[in-house]
C-alpha positions, 0 to 999 in steps of 0.5 A: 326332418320329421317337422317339415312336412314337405321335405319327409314326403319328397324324401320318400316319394323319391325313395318310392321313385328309386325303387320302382325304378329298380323294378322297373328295370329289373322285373319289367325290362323298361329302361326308357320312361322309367329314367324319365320319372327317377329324374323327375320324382327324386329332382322333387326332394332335391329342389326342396332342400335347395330352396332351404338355402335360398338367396331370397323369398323370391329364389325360395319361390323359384325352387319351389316352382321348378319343384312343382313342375318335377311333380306335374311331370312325374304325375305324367309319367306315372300315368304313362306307365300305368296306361302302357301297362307297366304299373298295376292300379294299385301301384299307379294310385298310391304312388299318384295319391303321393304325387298329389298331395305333395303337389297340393303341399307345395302349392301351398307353400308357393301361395303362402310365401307369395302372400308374405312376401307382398305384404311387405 
């Protein structure tokens, strides 16, 4: 894993997502919004792996799209959390920085494999 870039960090990031989470739950007492982003921040890393066995360059894309969107949400409810005062600064902009550059990652990879593909 540590020579795929993109699978290490969604790994992580939804190891990030199950522990805050946890604490979430268990320090702040939020159940609702924070379900929310543990579905979307670990769905990320999910989709990675399954573009892994992707039926085609176009199925890879797919996965890739729909882990995007993953990221556009948990980007929002991050925000959310941080603008209804669950989440400090500190917490709300490493755990952004995180969900961007994967964003930016995947991005890239959605570009790249479109690019390959039409030059065939």
């Amino acid at each position: 894993m540590a020579d795929n870039v993109i699978k290490l960090k969604s790994f992580d990031f939804a190891l990030r997502i199950v522990k805050l989470f946890q604490y979430l739950n268990q320090e702040k007492r939020e159940y609702v919004l924070s379900k929310q982003l543990l579905r979307s921040g670990t769905a990320i890393g999910a989709l990675v792996r399954e573009a892994e066995q992707a039926e085609s360059k176009l199925d890879f894309v797919h996965k890739f799209a729909i882990a995007q969107k993953e990221a556009n949400e948990s980007d929002y409810w991050l925000e959310l959390l941080f603008q209804s005062e669950y989440l400090n600064e500190n917490q709300y902009k490493s755990l952004k920085s995180d969900v961007v550059e994967i964003n930016k990652i995947i991005a890239s990879i959605i570009i790249s494999t479109k690019n390959r593909i039409g030059k065939k």
